[in-house]
DRENPA-3360 file (N, C-alpha, C; in nm, 2 decimals, always signed):
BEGIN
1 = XXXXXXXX = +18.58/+6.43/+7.14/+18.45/+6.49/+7.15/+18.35/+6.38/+7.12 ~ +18.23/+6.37/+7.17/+18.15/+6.27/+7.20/+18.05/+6.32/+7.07 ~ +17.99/+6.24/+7.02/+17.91/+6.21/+6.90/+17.75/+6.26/+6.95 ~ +17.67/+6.30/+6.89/+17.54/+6.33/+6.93/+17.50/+6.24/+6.98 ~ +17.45/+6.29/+7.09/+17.35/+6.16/+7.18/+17.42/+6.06/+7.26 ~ +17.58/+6.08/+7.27/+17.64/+5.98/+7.35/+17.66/+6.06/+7.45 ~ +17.72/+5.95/+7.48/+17.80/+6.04/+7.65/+17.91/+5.98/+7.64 ~ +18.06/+6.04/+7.73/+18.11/+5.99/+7.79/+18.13/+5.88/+7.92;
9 = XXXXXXXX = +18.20/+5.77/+7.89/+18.22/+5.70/+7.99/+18.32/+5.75/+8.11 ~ +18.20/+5.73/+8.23/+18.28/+5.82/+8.36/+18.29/+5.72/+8.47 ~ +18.38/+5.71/+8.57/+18.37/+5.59/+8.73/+18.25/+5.62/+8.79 ~ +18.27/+5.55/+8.88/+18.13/+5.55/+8.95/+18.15/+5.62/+9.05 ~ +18.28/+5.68/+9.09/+18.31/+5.78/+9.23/+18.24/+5.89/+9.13 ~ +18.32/+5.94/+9.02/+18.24/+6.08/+8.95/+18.10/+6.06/+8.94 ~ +18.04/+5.98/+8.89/+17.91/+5.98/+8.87/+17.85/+6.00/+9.03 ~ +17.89/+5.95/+9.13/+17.83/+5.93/+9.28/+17.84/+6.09/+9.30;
17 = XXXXXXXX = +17.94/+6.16/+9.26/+17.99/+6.33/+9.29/+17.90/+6.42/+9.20 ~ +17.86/+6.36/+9.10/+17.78/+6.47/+9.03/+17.65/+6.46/+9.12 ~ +17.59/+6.29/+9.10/+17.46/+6.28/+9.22/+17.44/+6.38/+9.32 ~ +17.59/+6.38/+9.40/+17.56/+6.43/+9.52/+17.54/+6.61/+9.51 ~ +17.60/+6.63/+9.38/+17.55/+6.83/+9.35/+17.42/+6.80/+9.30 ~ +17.36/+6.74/+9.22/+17.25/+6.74/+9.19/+17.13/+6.75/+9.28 ~ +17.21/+6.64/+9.40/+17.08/+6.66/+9.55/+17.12/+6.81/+9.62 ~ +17.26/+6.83/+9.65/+17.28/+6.92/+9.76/+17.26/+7.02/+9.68;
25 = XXXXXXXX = +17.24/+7.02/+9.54/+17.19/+7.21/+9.51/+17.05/+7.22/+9.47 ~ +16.98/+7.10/+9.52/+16.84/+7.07/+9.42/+16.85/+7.10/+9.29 ~ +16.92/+7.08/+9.20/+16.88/+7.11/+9.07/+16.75/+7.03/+9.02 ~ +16.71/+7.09/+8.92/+16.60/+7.01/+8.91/+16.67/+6.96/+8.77 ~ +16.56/+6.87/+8.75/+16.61/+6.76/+8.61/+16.48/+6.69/+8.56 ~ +16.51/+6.63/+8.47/+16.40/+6.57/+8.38/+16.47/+6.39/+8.36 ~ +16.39/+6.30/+8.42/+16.46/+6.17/+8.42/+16.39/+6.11/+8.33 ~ +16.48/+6.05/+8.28/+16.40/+5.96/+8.17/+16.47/+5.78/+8.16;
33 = XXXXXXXX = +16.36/+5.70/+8.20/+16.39/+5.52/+8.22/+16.38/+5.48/+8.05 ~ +16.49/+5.41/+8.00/+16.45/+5.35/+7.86/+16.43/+5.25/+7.88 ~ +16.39/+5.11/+7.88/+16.40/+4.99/+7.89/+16.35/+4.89/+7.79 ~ +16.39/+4.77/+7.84/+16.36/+4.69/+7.72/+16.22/+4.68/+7.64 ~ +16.23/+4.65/+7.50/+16.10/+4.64/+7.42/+16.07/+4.81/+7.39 ~ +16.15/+4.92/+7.42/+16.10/+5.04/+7.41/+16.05/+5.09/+7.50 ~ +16.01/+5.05/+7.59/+15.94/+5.10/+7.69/+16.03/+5.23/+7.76 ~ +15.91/+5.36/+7.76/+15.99/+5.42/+7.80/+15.89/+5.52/+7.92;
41 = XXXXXXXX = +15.95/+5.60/+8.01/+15.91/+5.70/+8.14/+16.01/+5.81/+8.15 ~ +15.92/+5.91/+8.14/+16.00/+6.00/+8.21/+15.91/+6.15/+8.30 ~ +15.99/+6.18/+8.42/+15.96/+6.26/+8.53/+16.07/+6.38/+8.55 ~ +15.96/+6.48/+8.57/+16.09/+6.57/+8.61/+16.10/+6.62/+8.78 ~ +16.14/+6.64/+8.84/+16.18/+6.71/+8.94/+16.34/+6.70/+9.02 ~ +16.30/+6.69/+9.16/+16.48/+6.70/+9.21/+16.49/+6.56/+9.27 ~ +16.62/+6.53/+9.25/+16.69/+6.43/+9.34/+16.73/+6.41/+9.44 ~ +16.70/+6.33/+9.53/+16.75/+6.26/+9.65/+16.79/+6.11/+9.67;
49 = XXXXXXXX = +16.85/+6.10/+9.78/+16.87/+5.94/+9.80/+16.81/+5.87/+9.94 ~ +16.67/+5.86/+9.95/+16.61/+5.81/+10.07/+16.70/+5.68/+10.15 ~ +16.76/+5.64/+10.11/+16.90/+5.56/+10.18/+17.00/+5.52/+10.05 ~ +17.08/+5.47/+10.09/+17.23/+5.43/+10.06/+17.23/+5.34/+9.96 ~ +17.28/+5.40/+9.83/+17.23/+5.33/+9.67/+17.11/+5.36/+9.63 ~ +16.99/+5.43/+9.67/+16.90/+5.44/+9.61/+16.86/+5.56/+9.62 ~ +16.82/+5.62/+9.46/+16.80/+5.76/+9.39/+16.67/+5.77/+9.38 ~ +16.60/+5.87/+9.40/+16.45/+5.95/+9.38/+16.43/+6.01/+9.28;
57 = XXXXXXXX = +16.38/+6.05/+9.18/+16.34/+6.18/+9.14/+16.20/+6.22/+9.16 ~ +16.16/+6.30/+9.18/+16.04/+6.35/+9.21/+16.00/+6.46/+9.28 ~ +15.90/+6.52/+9.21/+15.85/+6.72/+9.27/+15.84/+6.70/+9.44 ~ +15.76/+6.58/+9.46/+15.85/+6.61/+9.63/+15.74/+6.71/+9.69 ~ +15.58/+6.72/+9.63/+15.52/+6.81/+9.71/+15.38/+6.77/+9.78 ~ +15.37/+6.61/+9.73/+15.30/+6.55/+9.79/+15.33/+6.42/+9.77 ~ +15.28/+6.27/+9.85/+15.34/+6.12/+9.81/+15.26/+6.13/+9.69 ~ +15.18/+6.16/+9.66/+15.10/+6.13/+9.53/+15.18/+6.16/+9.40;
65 = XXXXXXXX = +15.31/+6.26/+9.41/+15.36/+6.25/+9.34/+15.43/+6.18/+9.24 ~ +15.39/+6.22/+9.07/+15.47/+6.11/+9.03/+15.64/+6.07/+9.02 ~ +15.66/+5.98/+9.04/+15.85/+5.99/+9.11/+15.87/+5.85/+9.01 ~ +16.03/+5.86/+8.99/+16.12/+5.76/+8.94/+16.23/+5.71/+9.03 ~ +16.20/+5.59/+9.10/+16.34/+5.53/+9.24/+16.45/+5.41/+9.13 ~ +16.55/+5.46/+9.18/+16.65/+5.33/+9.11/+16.69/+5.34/+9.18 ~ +16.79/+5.18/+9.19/+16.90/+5.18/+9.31/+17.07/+5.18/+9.16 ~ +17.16/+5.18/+9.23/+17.32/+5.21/+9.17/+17.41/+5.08/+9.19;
73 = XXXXXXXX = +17.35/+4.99/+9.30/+17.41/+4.83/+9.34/+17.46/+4.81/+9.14 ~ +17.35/+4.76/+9.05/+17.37/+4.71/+8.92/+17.42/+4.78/+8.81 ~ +17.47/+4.89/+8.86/+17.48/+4.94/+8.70/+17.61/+4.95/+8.66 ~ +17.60/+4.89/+8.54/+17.66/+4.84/+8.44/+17.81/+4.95/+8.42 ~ +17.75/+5.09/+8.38/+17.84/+5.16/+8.31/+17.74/+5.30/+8.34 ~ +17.84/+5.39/+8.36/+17.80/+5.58/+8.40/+17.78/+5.64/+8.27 ~ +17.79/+5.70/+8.21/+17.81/+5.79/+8.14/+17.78/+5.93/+8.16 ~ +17.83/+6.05/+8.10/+17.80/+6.16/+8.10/+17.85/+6.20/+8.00;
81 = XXXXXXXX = +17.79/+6.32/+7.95/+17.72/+6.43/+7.85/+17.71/+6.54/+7.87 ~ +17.79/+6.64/+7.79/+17.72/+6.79/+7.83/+17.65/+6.83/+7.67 ~ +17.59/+6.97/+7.68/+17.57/+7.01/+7.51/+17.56/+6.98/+7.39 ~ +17.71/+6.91/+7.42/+17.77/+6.89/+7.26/+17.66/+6.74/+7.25 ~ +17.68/+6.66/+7.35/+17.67/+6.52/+7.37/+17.48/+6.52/+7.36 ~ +17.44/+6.61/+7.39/+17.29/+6.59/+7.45/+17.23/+6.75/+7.40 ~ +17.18/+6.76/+7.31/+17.11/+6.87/+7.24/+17.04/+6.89/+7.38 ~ +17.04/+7.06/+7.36/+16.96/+7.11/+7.47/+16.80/+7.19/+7.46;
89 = XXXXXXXX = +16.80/+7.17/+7.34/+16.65/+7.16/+7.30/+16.62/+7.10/+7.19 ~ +16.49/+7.11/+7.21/+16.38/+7.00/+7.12/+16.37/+7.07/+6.98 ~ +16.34/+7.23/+6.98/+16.24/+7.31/+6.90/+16.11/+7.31/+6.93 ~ +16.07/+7.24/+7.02/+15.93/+7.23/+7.03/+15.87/+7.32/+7.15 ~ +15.83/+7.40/+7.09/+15.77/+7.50/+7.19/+15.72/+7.48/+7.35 ~ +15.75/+7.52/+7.44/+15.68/+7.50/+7.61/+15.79/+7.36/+7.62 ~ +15.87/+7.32/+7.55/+15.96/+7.20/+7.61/+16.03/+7.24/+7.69 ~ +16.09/+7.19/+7.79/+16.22/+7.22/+7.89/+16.33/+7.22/+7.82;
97 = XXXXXXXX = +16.42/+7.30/+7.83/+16.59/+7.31/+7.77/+16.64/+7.23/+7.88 ~ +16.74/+7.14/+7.79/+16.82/+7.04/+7.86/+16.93/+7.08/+7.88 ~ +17.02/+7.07/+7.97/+17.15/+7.08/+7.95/+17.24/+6.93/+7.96 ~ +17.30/+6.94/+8.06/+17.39/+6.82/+8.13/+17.30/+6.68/+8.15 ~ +17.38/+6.56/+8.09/+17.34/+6.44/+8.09/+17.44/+6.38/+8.19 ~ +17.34/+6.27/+8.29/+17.44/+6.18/+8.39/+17.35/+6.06/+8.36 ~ +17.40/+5.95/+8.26/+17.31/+5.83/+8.21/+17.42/+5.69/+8.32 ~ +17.25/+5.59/+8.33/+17.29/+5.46/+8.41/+17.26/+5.36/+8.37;
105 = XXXXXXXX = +17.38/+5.27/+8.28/+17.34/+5.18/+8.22/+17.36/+5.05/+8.30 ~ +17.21/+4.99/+8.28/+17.25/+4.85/+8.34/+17.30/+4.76/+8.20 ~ +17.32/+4.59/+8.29/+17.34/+4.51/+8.23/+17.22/+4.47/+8.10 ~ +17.11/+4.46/+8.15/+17.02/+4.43/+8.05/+16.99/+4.52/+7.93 ~ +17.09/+4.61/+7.92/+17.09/+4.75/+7.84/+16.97/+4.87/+7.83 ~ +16.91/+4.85/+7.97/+16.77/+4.94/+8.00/+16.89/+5.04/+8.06 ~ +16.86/+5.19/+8.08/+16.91/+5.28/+8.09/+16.86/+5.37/+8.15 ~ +16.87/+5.45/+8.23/+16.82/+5.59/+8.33/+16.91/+5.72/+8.30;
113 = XXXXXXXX = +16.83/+5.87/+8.26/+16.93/+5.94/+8.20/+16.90/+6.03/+8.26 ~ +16.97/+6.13/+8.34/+16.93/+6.24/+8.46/+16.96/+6.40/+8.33 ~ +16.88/+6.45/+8.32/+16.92/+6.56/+8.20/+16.85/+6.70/+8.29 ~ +16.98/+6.74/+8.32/+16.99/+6.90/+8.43/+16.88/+6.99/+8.32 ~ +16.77/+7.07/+8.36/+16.69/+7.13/+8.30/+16.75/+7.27/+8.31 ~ +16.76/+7.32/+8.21/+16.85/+7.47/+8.19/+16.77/+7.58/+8.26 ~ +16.83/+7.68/+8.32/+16.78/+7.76/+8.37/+16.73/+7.88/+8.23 ~ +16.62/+7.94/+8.23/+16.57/+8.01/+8.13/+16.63/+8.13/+8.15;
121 = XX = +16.64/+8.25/+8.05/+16.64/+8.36/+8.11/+16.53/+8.45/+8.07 ~ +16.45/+8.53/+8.18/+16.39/+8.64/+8.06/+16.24/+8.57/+8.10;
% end
């Protein structure tokens, strides 16, 4: 069982197969870029791949939109996360519930973390 906040280490064919449900069912998600010095971004909407290695996220309802593009050529190491791995809430009122984590670690240990936004009910 994976420790709070980690994920499991997954291949790159699985991580490429979760990708591809995350575009063919639209899920929507909340992306979040960590990078060096702290620097950090994050966007929510759905994924696509406008060509071959490179991932979108973004609402997708106008180009003005704000969007997050990486490409998959460099990354280091997959990881994934469900519940246990990735608290699915904040407590903080009007936040999005998170579910499922599919994180992209590069070499320079900057990171991209795709977190499936739970369906509400009610």
């Amino acid at each position: 069982m994976s420790s709070p906040g980690t994920g499991s280490d997954i291949s790159r064919k699985d991580a490429v197969d979760l990708l591809r449900k995350l575009i063919t069912e639209s899920i929507k998600v909340q992306a979040m870029f960590v990078g060096r010095g702290g620097v950090t971004a994050a966007v929510q909407g759905t994924v696509s791949s406008p060509q071959n290695g490179l991932i979108l996220v973004s609402e997708r309802r106008s180009p003005a939109d704000a969007s997050l593009c990486f490409g998959l050529a460099d990354v280091k190491t997959f990881k994934y996360g469900d519940n246990r791995a990735f608290p699915s809430s904040t407590g903080i009122p009007g936040t999005p519930r998170l579910s499922n984590a599919l994180c992209f670690v590069y070499p320079d240990g900057a990171h991209i973390a795709l977190f499936e936004i739970a369906e509400t009910s009610g």
